[in-house]
DSSP file (Angstrom, degrees, kcal/mol; ACC not computed):
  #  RESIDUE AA STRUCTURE BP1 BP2  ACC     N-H-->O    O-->H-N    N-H-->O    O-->H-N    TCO  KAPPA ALPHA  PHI   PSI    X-CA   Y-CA   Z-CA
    1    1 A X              0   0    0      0, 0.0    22,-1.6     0, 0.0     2,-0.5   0.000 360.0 360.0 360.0 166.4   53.3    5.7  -22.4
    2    2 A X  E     -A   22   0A   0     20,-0.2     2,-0.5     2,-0.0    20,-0.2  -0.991 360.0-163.0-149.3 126.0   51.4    6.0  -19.2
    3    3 A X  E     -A   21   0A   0     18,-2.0    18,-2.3    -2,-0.5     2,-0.4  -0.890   6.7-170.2-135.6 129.9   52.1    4.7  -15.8
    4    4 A X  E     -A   20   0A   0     -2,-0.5     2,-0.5    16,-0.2    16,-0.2  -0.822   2.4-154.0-125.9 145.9   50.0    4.4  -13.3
    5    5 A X  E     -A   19   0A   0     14,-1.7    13,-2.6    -2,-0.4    14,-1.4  -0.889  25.0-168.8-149.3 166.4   50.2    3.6   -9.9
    6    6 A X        -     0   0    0     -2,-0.5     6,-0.1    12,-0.2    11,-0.1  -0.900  34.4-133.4-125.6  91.8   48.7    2.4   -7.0
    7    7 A X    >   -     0   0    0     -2,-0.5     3,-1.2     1,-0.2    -1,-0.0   0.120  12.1-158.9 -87.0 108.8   51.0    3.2   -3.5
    8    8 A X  T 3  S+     0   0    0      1,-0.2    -1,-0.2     4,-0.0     4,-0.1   0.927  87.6  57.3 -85.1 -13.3   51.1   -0.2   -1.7
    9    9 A X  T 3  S+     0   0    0      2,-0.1    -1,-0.2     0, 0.0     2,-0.1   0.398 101.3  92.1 -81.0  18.0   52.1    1.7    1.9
   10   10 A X  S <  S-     0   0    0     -3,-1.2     2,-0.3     1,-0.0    -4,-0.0  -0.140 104.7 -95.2 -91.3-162.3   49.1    3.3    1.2
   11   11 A X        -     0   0    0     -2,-0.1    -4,-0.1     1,-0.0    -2,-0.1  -0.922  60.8-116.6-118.0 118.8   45.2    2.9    2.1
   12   12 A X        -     0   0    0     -2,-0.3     2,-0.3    -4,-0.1     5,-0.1  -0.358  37.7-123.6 -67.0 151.1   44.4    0.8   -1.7
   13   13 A X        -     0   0    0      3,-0.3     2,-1.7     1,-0.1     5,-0.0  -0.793  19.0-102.9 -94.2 149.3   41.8    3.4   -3.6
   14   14 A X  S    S-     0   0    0     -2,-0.3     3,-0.1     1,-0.2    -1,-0.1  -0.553  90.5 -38.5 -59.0  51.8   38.5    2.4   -4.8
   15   15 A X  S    S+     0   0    0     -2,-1.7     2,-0.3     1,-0.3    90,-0.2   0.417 114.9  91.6 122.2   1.3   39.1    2.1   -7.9
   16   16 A X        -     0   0    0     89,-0.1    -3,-0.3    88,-0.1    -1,-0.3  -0.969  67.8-113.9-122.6 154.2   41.4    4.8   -8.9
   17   17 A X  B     -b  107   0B   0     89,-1.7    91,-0.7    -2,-0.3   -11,-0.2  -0.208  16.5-129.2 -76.1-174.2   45.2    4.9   -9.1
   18   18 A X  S    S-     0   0    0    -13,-2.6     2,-0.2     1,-0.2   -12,-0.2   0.819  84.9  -1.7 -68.1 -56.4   47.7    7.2   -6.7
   19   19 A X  E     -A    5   0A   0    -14,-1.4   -14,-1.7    88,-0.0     2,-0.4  -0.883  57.4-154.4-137.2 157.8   49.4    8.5   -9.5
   20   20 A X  E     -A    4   0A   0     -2,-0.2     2,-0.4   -16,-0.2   -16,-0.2  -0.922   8.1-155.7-134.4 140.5   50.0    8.6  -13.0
   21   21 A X  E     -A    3   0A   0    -18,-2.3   -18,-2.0    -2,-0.4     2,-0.6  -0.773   1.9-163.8 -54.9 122.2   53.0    9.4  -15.3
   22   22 A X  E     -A    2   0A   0     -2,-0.4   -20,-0.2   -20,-0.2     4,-0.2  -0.872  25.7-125.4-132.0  98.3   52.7   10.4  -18.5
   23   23 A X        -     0   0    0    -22,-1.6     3,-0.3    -2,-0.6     2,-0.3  -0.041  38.0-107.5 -59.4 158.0   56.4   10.1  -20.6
   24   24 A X  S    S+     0   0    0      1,-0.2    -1,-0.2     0, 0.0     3,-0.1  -0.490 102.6  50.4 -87.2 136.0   57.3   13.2  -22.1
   25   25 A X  S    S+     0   0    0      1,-0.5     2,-0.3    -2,-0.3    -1,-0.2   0.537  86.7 116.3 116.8   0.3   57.1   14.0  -25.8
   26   26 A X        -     0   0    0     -3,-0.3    -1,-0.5    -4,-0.2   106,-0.1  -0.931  66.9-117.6-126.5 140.6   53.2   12.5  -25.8
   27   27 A X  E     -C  131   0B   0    104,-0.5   104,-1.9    -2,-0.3     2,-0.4  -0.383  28.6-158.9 -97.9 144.1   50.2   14.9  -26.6
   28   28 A X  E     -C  130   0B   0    102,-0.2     2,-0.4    -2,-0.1   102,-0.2  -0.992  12.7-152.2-136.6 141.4   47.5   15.6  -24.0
   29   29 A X  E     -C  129   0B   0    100,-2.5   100,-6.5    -2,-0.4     2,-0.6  -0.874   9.1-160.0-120.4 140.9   44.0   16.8  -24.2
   30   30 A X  E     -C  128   0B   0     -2,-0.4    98,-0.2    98,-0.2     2,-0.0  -0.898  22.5-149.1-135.0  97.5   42.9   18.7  -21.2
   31   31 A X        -     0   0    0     96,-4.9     2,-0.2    -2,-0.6     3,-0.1  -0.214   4.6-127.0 -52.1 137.1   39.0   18.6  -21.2
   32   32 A X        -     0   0    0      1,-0.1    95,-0.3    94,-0.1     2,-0.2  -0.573  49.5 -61.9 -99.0-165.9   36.8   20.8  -20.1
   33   33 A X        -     0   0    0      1,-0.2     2,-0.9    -2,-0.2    93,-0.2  -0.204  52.5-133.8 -90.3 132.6   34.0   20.1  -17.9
   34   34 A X        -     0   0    0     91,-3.9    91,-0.3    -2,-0.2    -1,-0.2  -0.618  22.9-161.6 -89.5 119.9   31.4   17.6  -19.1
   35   35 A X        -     0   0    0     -2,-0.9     2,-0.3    89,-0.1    24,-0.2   0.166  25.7-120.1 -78.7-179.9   28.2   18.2  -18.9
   36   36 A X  S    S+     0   0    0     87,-0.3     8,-4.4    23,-0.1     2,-0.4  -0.105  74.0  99.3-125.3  64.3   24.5   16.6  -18.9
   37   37 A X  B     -F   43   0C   0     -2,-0.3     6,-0.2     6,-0.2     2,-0.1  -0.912  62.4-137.0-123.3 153.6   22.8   18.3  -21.6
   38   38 A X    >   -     0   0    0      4,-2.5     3,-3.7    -2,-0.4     4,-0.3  -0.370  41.7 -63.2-114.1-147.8   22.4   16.8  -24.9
   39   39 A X  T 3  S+     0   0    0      1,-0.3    -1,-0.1     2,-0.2    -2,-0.0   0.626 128.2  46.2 -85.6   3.0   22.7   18.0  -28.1
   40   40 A X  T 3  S-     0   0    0      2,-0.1    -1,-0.3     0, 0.0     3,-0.1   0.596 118.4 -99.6 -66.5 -32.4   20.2   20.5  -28.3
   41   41 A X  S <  S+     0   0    0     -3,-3.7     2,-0.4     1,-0.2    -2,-0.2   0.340  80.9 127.7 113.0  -5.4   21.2   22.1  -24.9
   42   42 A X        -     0   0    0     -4,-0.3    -4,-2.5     1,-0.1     2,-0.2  -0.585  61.9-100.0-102.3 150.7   18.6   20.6  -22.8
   43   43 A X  B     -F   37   0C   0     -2,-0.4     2,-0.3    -6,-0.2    -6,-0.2  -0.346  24.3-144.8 -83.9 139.1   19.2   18.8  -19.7
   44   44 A X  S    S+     0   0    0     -8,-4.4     4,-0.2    -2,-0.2    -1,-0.1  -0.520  73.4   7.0 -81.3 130.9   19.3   15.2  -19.3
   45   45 A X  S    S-     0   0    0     -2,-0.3     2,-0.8     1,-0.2     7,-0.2   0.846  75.9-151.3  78.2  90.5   18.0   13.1  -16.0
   46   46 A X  S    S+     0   0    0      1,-0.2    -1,-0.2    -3,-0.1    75,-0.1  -0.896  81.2   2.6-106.0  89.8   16.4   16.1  -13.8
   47   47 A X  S    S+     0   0    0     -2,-0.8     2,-0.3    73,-0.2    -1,-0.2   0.451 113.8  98.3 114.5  -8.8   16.7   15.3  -10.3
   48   48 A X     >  -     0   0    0     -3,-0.2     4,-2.7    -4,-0.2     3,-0.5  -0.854  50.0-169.7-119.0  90.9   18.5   12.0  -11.0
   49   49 A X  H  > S+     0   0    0     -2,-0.3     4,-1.1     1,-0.2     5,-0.2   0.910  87.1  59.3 -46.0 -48.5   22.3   12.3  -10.7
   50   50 A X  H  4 S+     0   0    0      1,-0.2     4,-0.5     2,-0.2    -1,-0.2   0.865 104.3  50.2 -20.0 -68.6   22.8    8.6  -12.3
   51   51 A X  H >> S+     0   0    0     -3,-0.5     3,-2.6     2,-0.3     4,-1.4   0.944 115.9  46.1 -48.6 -69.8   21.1    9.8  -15.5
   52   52 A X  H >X S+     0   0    0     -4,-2.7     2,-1.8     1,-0.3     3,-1.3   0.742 107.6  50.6 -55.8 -87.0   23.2   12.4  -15.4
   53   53 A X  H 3X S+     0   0    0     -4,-1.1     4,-1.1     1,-0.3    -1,-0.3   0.092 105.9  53.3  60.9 -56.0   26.0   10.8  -14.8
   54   54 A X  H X> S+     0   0    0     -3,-2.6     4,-2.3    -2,-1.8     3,-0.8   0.969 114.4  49.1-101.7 -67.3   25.5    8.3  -17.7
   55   55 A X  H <X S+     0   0    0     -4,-1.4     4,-3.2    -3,-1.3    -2,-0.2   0.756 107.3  52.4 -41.0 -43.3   25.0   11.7  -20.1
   56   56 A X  H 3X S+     0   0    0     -4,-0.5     4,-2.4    -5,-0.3    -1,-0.2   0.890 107.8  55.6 -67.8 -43.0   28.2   13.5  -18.9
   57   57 A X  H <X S+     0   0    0     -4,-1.1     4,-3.0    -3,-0.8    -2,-0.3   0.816 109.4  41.6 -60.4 -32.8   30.1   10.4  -19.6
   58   58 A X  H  X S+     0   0    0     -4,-2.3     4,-3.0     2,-0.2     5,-0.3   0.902 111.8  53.5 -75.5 -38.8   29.2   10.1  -23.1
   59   59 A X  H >X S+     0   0    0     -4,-3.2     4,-2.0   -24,-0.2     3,-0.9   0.978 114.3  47.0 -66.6 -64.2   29.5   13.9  -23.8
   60   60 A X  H 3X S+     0   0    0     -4,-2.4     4,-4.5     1,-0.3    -2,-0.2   0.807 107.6  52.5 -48.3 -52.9   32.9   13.4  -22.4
   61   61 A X  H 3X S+     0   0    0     -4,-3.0     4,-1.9     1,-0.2    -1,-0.3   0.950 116.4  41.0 -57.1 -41.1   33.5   10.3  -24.4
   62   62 A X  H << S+     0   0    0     -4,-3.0    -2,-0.2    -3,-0.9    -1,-0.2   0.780 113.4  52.5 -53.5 -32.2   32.5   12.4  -27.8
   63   63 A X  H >X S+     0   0    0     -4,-2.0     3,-3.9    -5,-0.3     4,-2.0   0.978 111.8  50.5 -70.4 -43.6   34.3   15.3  -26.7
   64   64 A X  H ><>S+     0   0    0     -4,-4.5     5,-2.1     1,-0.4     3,-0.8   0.904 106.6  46.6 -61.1 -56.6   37.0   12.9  -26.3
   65   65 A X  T 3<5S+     0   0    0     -4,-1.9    -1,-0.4     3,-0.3    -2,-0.2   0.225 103.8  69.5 -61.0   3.8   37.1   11.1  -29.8
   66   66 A X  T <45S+     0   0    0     -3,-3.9    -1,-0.3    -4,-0.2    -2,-0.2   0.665 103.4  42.3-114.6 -33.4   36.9   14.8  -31.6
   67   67 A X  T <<5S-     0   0    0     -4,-2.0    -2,-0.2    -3,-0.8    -3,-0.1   0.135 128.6-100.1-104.8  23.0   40.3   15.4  -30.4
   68   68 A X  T   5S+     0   0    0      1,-0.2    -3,-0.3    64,-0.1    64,-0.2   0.369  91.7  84.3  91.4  -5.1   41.6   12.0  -31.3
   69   69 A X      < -     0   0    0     -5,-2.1     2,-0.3    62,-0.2    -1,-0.2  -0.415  57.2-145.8-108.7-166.6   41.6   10.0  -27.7
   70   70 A X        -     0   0    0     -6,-0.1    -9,-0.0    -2,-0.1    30,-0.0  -0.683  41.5 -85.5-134.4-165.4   38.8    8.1  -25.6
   71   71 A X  S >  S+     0   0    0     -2,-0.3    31,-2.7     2,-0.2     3,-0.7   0.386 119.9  66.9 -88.2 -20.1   38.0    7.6  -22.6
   72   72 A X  T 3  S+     0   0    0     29,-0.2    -1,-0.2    30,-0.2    28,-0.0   0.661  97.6  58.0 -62.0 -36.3   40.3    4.6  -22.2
   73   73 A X  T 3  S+     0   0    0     29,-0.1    57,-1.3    56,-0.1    -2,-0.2   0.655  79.7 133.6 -83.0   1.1   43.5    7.1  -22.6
   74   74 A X  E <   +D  129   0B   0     -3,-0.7    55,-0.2    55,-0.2     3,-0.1  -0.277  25.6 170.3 -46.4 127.6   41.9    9.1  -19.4
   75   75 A X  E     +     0   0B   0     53,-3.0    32,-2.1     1,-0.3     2,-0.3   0.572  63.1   5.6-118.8 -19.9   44.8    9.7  -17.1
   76   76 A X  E     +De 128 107B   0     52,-0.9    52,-1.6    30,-0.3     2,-0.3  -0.986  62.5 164.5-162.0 144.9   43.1   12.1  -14.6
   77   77 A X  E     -De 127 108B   0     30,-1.9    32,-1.0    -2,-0.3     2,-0.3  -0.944  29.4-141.8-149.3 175.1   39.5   13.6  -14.0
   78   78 A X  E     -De 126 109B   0     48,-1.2    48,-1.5    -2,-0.3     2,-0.4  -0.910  13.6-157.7-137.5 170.4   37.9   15.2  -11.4
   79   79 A X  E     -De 125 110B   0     30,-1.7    32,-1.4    -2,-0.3     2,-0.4  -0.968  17.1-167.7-137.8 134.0   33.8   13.9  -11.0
   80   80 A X  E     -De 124 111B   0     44,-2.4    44,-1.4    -2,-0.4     2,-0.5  -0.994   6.7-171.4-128.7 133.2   32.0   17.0   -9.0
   81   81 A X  E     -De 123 112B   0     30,-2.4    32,-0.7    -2,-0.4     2,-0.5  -0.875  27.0-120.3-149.0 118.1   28.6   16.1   -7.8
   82   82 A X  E    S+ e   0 113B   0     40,-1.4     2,-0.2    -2,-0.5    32,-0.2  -0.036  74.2  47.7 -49.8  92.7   26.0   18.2   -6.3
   83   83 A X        -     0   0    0     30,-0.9    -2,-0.2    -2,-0.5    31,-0.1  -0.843  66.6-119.5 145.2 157.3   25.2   16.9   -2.6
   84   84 A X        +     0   0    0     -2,-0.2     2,-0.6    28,-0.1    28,-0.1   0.373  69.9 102.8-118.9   6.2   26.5   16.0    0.2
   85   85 A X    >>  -     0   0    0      1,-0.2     4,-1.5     2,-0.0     3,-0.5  -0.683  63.6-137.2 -97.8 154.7   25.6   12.7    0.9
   86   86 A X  H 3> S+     0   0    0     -2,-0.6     4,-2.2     1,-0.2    -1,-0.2   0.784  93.6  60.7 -68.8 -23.9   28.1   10.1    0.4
   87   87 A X  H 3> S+     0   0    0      2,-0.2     4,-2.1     1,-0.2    -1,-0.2   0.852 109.1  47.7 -78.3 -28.9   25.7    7.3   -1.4
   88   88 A X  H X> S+     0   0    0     -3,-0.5     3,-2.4     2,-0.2     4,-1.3   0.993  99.5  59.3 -77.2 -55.5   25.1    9.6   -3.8
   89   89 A X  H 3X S+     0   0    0     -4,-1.5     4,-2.6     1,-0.3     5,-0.3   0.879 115.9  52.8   9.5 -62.4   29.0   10.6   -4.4
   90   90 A X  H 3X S+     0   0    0     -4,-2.2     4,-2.2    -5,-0.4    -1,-0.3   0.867  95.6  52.4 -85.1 -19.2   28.7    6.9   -5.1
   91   91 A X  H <X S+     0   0    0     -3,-2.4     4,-0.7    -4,-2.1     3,-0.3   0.992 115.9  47.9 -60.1 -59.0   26.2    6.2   -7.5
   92   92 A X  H  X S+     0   0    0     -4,-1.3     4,-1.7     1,-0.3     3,-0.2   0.866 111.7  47.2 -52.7 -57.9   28.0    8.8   -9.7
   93   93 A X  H  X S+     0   0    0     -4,-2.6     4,-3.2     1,-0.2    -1,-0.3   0.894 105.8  62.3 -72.1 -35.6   31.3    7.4   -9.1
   94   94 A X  H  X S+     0   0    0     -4,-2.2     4,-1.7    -3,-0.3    -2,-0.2   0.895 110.4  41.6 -26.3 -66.7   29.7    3.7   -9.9
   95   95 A X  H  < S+     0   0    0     -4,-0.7    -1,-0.2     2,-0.2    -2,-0.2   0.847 109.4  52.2 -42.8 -50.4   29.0    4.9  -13.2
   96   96 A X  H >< S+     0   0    0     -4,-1.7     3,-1.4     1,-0.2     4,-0.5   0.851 112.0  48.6 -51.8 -60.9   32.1    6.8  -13.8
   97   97 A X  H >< S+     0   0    0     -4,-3.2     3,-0.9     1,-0.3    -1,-0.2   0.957 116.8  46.4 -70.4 -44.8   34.4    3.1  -12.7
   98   98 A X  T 3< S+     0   0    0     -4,-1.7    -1,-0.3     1,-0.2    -2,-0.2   0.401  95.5  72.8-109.1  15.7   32.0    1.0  -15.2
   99   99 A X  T <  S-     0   0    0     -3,-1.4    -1,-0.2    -5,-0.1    -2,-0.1   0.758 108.2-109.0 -73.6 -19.0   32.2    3.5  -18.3
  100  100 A X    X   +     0   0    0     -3,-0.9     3,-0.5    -4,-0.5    -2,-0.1  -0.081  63.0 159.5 118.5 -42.9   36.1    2.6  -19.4
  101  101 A X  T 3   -     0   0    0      1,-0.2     5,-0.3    -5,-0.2   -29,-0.2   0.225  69.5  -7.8 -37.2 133.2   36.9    5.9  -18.2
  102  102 A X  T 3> S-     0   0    0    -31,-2.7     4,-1.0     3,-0.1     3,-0.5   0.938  76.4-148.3  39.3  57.9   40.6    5.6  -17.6
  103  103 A X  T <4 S+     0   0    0     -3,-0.5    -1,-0.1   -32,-0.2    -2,-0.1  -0.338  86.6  47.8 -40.4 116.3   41.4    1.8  -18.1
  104  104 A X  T  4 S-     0   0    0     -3,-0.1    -1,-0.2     2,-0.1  -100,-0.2   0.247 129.9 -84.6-157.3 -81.1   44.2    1.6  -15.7
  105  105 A X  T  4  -     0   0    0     -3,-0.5    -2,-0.2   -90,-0.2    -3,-0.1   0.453  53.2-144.6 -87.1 162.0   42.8    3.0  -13.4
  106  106 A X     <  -     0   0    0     -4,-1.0   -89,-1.7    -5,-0.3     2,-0.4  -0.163  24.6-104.7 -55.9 147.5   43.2    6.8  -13.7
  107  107 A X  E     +be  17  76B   0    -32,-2.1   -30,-1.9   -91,-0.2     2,-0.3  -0.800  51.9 152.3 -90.8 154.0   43.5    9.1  -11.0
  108  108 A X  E     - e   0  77B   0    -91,-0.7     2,-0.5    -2,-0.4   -30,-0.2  -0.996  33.9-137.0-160.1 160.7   40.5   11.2   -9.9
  109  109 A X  E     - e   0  78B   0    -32,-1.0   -30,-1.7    -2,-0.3     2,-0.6  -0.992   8.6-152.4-135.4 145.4   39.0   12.8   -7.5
  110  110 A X  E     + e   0  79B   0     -2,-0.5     2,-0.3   -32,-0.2   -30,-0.2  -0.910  20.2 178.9-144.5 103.5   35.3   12.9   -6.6
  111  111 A X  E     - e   0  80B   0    -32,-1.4   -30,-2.4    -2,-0.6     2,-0.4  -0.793  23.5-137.5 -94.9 123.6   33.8   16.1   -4.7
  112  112 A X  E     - e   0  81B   0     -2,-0.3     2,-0.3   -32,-0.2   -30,-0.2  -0.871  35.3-172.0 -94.3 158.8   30.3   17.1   -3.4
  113  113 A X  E     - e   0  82B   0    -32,-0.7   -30,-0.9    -2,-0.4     3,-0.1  -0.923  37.6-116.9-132.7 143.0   29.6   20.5   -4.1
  114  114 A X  S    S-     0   0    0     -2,-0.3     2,-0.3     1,-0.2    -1,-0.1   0.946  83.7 -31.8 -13.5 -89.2   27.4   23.0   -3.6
  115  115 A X        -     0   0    0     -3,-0.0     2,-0.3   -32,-0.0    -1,-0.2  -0.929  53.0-136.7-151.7 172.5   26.0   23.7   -7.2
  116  116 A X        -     0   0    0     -2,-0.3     5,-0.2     2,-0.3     4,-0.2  -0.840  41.2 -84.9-124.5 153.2   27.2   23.7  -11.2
  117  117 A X  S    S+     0   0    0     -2,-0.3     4,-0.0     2,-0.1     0, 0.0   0.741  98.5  74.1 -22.8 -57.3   26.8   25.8  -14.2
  118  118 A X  S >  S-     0   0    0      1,-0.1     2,-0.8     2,-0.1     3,-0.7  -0.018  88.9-101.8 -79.8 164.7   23.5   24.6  -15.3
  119  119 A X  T 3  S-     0   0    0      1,-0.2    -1,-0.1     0, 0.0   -76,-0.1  -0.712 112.1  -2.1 -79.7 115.3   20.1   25.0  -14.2
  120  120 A X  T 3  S+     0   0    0     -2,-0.8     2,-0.6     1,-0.3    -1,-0.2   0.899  96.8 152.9  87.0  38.5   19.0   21.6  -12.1
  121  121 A X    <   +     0   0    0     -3,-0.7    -1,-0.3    -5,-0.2    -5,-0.3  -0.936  17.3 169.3 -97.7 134.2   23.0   20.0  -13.1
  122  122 A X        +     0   0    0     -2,-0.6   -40,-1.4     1,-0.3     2,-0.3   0.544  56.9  51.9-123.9  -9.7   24.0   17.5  -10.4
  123  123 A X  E     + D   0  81B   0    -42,-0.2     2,-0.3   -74,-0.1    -1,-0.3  -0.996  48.9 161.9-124.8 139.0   27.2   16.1  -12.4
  124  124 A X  E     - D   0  80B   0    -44,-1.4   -44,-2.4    -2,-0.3     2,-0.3  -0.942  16.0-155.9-131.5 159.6   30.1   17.3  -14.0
  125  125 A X  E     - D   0  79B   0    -91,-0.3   -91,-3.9    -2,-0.3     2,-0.7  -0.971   4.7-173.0-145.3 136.5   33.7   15.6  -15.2
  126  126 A X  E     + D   0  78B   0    -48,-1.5   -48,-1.2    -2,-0.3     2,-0.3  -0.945  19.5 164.4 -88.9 101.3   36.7   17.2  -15.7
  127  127 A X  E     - D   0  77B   0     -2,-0.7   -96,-4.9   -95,-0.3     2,-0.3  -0.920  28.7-148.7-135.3 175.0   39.6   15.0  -17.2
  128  128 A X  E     -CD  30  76B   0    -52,-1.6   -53,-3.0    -2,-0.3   -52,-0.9  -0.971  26.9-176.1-126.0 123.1   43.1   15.1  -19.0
  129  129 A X  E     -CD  29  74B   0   -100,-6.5  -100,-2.5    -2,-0.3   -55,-0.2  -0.974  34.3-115.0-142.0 142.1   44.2   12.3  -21.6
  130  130 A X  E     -C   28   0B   0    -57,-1.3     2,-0.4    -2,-0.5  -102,-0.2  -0.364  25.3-146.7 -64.0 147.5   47.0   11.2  -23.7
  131  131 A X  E      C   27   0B   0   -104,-1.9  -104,-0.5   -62,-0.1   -62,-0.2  -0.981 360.0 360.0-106.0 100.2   45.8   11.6  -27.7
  132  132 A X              0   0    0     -2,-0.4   -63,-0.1   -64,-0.2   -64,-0.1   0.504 360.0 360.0 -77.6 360.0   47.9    8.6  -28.6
């Protein structure tokens, strides 16, 4: 069981929880980061974080279903996105809130960065999920 929660003396979050709980005794898959190549190795959306975006979630969701969870049991991510302006931060995170990811909602946290592994990568996601 999963609880998640949203701090009401706090500033409410856009669309992610505060916290979550996760009851003990319950199995967790702790992803690594997904990326926006498909399944050949070449990269998807060059030069358009969205695109990526849309790709990194779906590798995520596959990664996710191979070890028995989705993207609905996401309990925590991190979203890392290459740039520093804040509209983009949010196009990325846009996707990210209308995929499923963490039905909840999840906690996460959403970074611009410098650069990522790949050549010409502008998105990655990290997350952790109960395997129910």
């Amino acid at each position: 069981m999963v609880r998640r929660t949203i701090v009401p003396t706090l500033f409410p979050p856009p669309g992610y929880a505060h916290a979550a709980v996760v009851e003990a005794g319950q199995r967790l898959a702790f992803m690594a980061g997904s990326v926006p190549l498909d399944a050949q190795g070449a990269l998807v959306g060059p030069g358009d974080p969205v695109a990526q975006a849309h790709q990194v979630v779906a590798n995520l969701d596959k990664a996710l279903r191979a070890v028995g969870s989705g993207l609905e049991h996401v309990v925590a991510s991190t979203v890392y996105v290459v740039g520093a302006d804040p509209a983009d931060l949010s196009r990325v995170w846009e996707v990210v809130r209308a995929s499923g990811l963490g039905e909840g909602p999840h906690t996460s946290t959403l970074l611009g960065v410098g650069c990522l592994g790949y050549t010409g990568q502008l998105v990655e996601v990290t997350a952790t999920a109960v395997v129910p």
